[in-house]
Backbone as ProteinMPNN parsed JSONL, in Angstrom:
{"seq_chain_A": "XXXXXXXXXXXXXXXXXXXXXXXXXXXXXXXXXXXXXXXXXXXXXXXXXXXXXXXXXXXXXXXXXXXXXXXXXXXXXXXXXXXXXXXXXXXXXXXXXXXXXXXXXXXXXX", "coords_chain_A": {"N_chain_A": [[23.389, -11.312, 37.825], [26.714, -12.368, 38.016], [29.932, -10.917, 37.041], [31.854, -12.04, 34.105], [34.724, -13.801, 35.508], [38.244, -13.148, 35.343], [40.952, -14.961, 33.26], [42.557, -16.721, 35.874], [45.812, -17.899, 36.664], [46.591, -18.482, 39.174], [45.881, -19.278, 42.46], [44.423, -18.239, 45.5], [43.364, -19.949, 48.62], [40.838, -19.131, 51.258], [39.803, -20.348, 53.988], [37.544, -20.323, 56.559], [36.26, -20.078, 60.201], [33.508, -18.833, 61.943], [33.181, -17.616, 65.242], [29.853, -17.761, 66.794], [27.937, -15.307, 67.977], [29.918, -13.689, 66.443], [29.906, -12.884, 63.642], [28.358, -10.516, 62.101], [30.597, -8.609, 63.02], [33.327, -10.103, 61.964], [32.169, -9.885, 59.389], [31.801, -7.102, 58.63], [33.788, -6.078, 58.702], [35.537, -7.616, 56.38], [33.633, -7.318, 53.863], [33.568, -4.381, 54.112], [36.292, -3.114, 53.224], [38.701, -4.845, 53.43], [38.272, -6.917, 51.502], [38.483, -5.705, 49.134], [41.007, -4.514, 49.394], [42.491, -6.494, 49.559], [42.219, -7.311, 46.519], [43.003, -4.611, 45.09], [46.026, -5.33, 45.296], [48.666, -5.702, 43.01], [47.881, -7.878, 40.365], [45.632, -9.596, 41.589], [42.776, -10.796, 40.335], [39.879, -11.243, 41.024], [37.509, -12.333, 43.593], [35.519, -14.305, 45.534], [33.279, -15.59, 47.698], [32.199, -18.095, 49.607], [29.555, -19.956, 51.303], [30.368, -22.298, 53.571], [29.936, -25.699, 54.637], [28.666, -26.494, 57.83], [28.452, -23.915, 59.047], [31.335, -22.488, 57.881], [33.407, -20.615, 55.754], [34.443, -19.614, 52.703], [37.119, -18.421, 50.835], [38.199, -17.42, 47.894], [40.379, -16.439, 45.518], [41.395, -15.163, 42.359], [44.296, -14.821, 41.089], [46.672, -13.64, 39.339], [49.426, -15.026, 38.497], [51.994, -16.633, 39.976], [54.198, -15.111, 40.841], [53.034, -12.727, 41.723], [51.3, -13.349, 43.822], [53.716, -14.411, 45.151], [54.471, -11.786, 45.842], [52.39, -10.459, 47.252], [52.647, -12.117, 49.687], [55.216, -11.342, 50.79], [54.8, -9.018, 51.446], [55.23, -7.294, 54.286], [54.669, -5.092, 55.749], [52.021, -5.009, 54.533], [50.929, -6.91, 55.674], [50.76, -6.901, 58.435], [49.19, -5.011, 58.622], [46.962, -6.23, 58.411], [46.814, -7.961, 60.294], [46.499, -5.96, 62.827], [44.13, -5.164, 62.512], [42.452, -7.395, 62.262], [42.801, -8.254, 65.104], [40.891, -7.187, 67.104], [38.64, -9.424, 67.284], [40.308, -11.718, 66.499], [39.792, -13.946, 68.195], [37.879, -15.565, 68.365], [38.209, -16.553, 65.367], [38.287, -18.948, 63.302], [40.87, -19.869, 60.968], [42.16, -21.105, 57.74], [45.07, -21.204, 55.03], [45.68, -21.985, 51.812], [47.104, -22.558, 48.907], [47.39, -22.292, 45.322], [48.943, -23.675, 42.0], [46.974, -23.215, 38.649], [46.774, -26.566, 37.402], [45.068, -28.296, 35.84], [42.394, -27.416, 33.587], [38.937, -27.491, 32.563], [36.648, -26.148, 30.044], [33.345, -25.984, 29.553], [32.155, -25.751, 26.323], [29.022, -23.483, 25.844]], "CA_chain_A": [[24.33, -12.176, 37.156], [27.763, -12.184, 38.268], [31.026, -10.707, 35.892], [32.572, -12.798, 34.119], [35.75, -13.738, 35.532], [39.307, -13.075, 34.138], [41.681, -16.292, 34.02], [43.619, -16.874, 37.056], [47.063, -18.719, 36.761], [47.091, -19.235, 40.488], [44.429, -19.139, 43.827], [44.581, -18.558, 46.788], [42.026, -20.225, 48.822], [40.982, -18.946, 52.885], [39.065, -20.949, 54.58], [37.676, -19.757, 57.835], [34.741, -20.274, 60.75], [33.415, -17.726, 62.95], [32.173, -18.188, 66.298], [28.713, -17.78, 67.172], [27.775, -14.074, 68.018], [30.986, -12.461, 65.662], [29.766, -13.03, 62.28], [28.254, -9.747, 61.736], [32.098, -8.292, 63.022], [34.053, -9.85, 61.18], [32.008, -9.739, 58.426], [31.815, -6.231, 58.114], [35.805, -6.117, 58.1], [35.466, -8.363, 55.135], [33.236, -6.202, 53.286], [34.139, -3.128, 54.495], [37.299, -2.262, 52.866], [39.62, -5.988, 53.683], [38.873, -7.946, 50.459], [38.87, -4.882, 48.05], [42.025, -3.812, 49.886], [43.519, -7.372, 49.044], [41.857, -7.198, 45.382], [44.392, -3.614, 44.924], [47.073, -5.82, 44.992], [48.8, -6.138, 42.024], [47.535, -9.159, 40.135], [44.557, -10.131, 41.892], [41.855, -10.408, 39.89], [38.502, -11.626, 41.761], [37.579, -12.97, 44.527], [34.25, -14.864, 45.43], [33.188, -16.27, 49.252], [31.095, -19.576, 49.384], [29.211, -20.205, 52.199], [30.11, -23.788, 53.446], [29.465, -26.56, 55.477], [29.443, -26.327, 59.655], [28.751, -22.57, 59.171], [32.269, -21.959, 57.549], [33.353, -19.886, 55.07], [35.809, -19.987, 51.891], [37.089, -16.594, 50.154], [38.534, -17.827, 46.814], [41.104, -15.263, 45.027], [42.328, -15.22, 41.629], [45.353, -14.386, 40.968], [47.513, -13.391, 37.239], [50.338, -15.682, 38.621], [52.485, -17.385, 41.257], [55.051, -13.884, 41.283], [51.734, -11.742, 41.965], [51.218, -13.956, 44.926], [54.843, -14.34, 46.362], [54.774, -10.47, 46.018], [51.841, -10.05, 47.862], [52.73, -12.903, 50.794], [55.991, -11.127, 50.846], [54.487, -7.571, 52.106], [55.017, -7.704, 55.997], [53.845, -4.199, 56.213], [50.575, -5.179, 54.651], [49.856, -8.196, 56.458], [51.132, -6.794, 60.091], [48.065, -4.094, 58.8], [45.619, -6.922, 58.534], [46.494, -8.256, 61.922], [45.809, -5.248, 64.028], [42.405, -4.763, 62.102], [41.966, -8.626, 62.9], [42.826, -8.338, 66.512], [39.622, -7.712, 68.189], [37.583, -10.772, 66.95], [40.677, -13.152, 66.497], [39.74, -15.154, 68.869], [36.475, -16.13, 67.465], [37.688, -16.722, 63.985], [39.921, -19.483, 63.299], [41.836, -19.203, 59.422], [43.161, -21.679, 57.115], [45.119, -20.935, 54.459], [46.274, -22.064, 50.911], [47.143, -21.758, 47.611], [48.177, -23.056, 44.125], [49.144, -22.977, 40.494], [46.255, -24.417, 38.11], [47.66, -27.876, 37.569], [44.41, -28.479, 34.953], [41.552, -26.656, 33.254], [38.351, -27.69, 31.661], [35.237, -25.375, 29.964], [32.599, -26.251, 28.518], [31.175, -24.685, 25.586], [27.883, -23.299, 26.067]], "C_chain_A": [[25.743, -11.67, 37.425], [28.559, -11.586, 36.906], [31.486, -11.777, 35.628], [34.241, -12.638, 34.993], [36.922, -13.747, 35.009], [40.042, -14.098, 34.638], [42.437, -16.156, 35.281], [44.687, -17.969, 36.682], [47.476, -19.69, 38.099], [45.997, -19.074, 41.361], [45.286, -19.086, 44.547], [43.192, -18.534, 47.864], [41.92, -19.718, 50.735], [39.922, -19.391, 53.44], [38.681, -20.417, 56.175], [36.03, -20.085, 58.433], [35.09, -19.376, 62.236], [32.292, -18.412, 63.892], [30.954, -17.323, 66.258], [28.535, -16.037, 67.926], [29.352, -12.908, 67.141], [30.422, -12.173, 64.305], [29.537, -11.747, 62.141], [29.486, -8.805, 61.902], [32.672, -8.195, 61.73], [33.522, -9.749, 59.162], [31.915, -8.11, 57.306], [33.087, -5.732, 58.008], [35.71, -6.156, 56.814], [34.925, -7.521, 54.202], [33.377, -4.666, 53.29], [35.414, -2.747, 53.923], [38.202, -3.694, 52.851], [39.677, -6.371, 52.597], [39.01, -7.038, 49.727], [40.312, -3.872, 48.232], [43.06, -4.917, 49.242], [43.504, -7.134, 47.478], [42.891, -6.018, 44.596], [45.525, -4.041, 44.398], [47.489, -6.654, 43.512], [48.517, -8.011, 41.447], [46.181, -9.663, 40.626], [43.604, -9.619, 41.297], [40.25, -10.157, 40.462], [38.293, -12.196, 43.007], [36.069, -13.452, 45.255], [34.382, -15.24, 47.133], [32.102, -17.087, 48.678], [30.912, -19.869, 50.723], [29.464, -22.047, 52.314], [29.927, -24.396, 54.677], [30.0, -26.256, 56.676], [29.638, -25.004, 59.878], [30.363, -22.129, 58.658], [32.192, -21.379, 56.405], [34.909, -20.153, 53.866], [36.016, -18.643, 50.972], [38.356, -17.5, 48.672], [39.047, -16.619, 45.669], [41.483, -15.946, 43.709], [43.009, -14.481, 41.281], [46.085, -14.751, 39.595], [48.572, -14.859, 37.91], [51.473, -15.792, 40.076], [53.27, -15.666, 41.953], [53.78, -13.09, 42.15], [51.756, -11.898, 43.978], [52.126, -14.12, 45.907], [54.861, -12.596, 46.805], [53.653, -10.164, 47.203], [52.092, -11.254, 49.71], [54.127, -12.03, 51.6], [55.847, -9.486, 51.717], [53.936, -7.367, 53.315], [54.156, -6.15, 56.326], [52.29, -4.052, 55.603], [49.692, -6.231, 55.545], [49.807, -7.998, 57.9], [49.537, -5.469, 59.812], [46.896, -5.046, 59.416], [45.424, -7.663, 59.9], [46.008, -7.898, 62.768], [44.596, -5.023, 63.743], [41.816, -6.219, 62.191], [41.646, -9.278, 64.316], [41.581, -8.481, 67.069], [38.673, -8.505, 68.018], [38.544, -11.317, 66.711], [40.611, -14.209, 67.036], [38.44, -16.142, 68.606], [36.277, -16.212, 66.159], [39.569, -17.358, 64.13], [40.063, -19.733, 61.407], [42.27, -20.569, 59.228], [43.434, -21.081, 55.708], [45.67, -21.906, 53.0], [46.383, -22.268, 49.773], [47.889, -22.724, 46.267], [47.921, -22.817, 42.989], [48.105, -23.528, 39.842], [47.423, -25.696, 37.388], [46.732, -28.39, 35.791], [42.922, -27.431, 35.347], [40.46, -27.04, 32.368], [37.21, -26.958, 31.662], [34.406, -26.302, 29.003], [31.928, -25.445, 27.742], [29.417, -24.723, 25.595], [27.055, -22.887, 24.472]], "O_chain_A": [[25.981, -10.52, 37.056], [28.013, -11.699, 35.808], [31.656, -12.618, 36.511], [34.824, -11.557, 35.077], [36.927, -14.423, 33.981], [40.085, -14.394, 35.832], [42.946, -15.047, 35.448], [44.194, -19.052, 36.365], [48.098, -20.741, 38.257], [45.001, -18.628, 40.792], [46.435, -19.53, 44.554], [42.332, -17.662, 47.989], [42.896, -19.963, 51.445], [38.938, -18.659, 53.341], [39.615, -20.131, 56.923], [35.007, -20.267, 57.773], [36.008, -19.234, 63.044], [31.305, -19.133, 63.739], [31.018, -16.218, 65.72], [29.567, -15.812, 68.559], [29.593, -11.716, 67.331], [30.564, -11.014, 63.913], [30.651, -11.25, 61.969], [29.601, -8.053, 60.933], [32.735, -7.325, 60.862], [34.198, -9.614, 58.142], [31.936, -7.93, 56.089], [33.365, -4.915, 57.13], [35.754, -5.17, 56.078], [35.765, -6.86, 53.592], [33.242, -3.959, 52.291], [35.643, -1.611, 54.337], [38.629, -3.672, 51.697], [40.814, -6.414, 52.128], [40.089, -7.29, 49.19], [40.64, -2.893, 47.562], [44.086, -4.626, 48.627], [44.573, -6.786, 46.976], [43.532, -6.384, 43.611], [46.086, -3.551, 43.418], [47.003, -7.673, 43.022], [48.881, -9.038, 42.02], [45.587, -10.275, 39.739], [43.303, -8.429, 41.391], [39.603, -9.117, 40.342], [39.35, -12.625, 43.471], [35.455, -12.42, 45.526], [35.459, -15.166, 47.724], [31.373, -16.907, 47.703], [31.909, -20.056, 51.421], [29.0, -22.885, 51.541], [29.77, -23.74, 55.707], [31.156, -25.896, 56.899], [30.555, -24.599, 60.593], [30.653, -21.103, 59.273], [31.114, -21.437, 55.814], [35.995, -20.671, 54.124], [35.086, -17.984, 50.507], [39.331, -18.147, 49.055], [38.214, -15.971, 45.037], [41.856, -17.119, 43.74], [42.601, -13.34, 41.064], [46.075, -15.813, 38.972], [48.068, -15.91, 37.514], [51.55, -14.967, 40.986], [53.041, -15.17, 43.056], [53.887, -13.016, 43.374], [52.024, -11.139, 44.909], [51.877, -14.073, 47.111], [55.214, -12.216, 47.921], [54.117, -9.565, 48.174], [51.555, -10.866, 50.747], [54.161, -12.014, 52.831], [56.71, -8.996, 52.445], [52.741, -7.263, 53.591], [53.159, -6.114, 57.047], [51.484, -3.223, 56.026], [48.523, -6.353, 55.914], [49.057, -8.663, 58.615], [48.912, -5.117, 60.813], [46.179, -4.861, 60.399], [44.369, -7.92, 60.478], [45.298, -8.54, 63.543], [43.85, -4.664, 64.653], [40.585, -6.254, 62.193], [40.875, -10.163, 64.685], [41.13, -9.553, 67.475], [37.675, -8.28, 68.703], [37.971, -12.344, 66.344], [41.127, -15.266, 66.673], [38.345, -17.363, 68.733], [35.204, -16.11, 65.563], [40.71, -17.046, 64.469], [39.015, -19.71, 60.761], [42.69, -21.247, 60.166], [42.517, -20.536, 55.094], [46.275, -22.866, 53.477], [45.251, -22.1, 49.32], [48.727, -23.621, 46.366], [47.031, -22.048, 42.627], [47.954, -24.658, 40.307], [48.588, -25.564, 37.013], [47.374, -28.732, 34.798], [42.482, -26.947, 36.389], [40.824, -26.997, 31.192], [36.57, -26.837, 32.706], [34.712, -27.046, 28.072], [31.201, -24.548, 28.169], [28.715, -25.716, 25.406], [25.847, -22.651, 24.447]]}, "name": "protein", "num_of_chains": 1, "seq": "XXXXXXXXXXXXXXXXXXXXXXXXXXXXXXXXXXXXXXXXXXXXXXXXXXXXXXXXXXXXXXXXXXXXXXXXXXXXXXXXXXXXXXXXXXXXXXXXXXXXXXXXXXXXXX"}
């Protein structure tokens, strides 16, 4: 059973599909040290992957709030890290990215 999660104010969503013999690559990036490296960053609370359609993939972050997020988009010497540790499989993994404030919110009580 998963943790609960703590609210998020904001996401940021990464969409991505890996070619055909990388997956185990870049996946051990991913697990290996990448998302609990992003997770560090102030504010980010969680972060989930969902296997989806056409073999792609979706990595789903929450985040305390929008600042959290400019702060962390804003840190060239972290993201010029994640490049060179992206380099040797970028070409077999193409990225989308993006992100937003919750707009609306509904739970249901259980």
């Amino acid at each position: 059973m998963a943790a609960a999660m703590k609210d998020a104010g904001y996401f940021l969503i990464v969409r991505f599909w890996i070619d055909a013999g990388a997956e185990a690559q870049v996946m051990r990036w991913l697990e290996g040290g990448h998302v609990a490296e992003v997770l560090r960053q102030p504010g980010f609370l969680w972060c989930r992957r969902l296997k989806v359609a056409q073999g792609g993939y979706s990595m789903l972050y929450g985040i305390a709030s929008r600042e959290d997020f400019d702060a962390y988009q804003n840190n060239k010497a972290l993201h010029d890290k994640f490049n060179r540790e992206r380099e040797p499989f970028a070409q077999h993994l193409r990225i989308e990215r993006f992100s937003g404030e919750v707009e609306f919110s509904l739970e249901i009580e259980t």
